[in-house]
N, C-alpha and C positions, 0 to 999 in steps of 0.2 A: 504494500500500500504506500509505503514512504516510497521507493522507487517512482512510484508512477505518478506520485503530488507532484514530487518535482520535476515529472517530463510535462504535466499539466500545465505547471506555472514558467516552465517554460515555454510551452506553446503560445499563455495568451500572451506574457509579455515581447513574444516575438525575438525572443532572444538566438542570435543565430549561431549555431553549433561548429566544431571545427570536426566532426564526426559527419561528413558526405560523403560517404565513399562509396561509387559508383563502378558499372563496370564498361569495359573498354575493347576494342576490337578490332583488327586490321589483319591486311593480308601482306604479304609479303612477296617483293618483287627476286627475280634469280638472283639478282648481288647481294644480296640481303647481307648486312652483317653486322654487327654489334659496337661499332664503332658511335662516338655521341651523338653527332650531326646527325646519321642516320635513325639512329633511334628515335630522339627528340623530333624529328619530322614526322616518321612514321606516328607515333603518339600524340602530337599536334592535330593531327589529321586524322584520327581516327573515331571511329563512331563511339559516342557517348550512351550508355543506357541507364538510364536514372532510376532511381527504385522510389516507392510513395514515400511519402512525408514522416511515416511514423518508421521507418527502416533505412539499413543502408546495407548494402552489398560490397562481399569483399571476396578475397582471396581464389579467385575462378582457373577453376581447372577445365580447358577444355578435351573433348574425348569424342575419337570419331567411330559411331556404331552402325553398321550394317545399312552404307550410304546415307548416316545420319548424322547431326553435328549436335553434341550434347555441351552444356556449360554445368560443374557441379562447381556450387560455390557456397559461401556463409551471408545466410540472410540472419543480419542480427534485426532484433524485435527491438526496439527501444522501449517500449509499457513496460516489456518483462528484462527487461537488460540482459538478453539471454540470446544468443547465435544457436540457430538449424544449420543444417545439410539442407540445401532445399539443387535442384535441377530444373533446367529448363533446357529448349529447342532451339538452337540457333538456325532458321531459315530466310534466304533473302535478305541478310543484313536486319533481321528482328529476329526479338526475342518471344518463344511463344510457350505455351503448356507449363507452365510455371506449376511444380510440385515437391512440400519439402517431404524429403525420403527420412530422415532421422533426425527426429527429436529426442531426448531426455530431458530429467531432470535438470540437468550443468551444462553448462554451454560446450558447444560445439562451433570450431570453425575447421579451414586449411583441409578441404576434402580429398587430398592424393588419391589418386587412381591409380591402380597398375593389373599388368596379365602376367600371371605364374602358371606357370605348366600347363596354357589353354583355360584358363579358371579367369573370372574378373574379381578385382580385391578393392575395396576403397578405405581408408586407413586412418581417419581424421585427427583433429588435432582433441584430444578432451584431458586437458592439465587437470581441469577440477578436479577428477573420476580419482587420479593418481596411478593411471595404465593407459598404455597407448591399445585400443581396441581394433581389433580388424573383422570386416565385412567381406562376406563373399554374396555375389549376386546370387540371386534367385530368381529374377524376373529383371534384368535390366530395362531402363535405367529406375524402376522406381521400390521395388523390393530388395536389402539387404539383411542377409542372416550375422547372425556373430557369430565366429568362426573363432577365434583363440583370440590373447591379448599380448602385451611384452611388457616391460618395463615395471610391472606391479611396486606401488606404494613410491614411486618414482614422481615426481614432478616437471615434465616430458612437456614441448610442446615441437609442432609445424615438422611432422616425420616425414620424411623424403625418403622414399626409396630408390635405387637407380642401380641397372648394370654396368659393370665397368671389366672392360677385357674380361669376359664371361665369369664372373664374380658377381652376386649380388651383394650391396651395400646397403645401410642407411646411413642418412646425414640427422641426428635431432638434437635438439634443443633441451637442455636440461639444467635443473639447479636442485640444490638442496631445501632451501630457507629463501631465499630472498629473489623475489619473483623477476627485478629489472636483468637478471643474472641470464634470463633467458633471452634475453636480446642482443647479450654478447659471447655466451659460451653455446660453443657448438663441438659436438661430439660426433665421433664415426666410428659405427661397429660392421663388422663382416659377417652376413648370415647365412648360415649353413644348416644342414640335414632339414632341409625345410620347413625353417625359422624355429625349429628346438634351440639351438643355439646361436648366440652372439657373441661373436668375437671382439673384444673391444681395441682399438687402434691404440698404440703404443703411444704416444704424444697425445692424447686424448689428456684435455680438450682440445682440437687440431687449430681452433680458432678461440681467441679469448676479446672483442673487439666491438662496439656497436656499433662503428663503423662496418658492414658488414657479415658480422658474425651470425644473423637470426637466417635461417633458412627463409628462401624470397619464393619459390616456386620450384618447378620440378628440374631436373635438369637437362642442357640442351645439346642437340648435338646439332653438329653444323661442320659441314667442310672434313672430316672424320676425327673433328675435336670436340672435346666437353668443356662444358662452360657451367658454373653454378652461379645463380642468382640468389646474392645476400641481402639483407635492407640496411639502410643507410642509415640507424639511429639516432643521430646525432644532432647539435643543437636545442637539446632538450624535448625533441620535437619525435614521436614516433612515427615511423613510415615516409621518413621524410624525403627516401628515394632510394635507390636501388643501383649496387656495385653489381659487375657482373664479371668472376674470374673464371682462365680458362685454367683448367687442373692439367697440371705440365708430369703430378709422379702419385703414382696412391698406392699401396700395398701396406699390410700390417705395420710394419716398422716406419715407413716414409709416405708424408703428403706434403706435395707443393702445389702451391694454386699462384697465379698469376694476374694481376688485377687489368681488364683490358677494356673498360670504361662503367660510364657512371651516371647516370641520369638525376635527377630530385627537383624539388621546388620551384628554386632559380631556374630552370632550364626549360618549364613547362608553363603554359598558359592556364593564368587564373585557377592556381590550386595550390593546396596545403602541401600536399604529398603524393608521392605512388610508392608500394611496397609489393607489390606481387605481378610476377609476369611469367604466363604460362605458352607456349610454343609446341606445336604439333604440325609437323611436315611446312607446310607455308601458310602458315596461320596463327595469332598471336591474338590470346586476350591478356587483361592486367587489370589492375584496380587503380582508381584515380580519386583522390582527395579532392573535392572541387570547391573554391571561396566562395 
């Protein structure tokens, strides 16, 4: 009830939020590459999709199913102060069948996608719960079962998962006590006998930085390179923009990553911030902070 007086008494007095985060959309031409100019163009120009008044939309994964183009993102509720899973249709440049697939209790965002052994897995982010939870489809895109967990009594957020020279890894986010901790410590385990075990990376935590450090989105490949996208916490400002390195060594004992540009605030029209950008073949969505 106290939560929602005060999104009341912000409504009437018109008070304007720095919490718009919207989603975003563009295609990608052959040279496509990561470089600023480029970015910052493509994101200038890209299609804007706005969520209603009382929500804001974040962190979109997109995923292409059986000549379909799906977005799985966090609609956070503002009444309830609380993020879904929710999915929608991307066709013709709109957005259409808007349905959230997982609720609980504790918020939920950062809906990772992936395929293991021919299976569909979706993986989110739920720090409250104190376990990273995974879904296995049952009806894509709008049925997920719960299928095992990782991390138990862990305070976990934004899991990436990603192959690397036929290895499966994850990239997460993790603290003990003190929650800003997960915006700079980022951890990397090696998972093996099919996610029984985790191997923890030798240098772990591999990134210690909020510069950086909070996992941005899934990882990219391009040109037969890997790139990971970090957020740029910095300024006291969260989501205030997005590093993107390409990973030059990763194996148990060694990881080096290489910073090979950087987009944020400064660099984008009329907005707060961008913190998440997700890439699939020649197709890119993100989220965008709007003033």
């Amino acid at each position: 009830m106290k939560k929602y007086f005060k999104y009341c008494i912000k409504r009437i007095l018109n008070i304007k939020e720095k919490n718009n985060w919207c989603l975003g959309y563009f295609k990608l031409n052959k040279n496509f590459s990561l470089k600023n100019k480029h970015l910052i163009n493509k994101i200038n120009n890209a299609s804007i999709f706005k969520p209603p008044s009382d929500q804001f939309w974040a962190d979109p994964f997109l995923f292409n199913y059986k000549k379909k183009k799906y977005i799985f993102f966090e609609k956070f509720y503002k009444r309830q102060n609380k993020g879904v899973i929710s999915v929608c249709e991307l066709k013709q440049n709109k957005l259409i069948n808007f349905k959230d697939v997982l609720v609980k209790p504790y918020h939920l965002s950062y809906p990772m996608l992936f395929k293991y052994k021919k299976k569909l897995f979706l993986i989110p982010e739920s720090y409250q719960a104190k376990k990273v939870e995974i879904y296995q489809s049952s009806n894509f895109p709008y049925i997920w079962k719960k299928k095992f967990f990782l991390f138990e009594n862990e305070i976990t957020c934004d899991p990436t998962i990603f192959k690397y020279k036929n290895s499966l890894w994850i990239f997460i986010n993790k603290t003990k006590k003190n929650l800003l901790d997960l915006n700079r410590k980022l951890f990397l385990y090696k998972i093996e006998d099919d996610f029984k075990k985790l191997t923890p990376h030798h240098k772990n935590p591999v990134v210690t930085s909020y510069d950086g450090g909070r996992n941005a989105g899934n990882l990219i490949k391009l040109k037969n390179k890997t790139f990971r996208p970090g957020q740029k916490n910095i300024k006291g400002i969260y989501g205030y923009g997005i590093n993107f390195y390409e990973i030059k060594k990763l194996n148990l004992k060694e990881f080096k990553e290489k910073k090979v540009s950087s987009i944020s605030a400064k660099n984008l029209r009329k907005c707060y911030g961008i913190h998440h950008f997700s890439k699939i073949k020649r197709e890119c969505v993100f989220d965008i902070n709007l003033a």
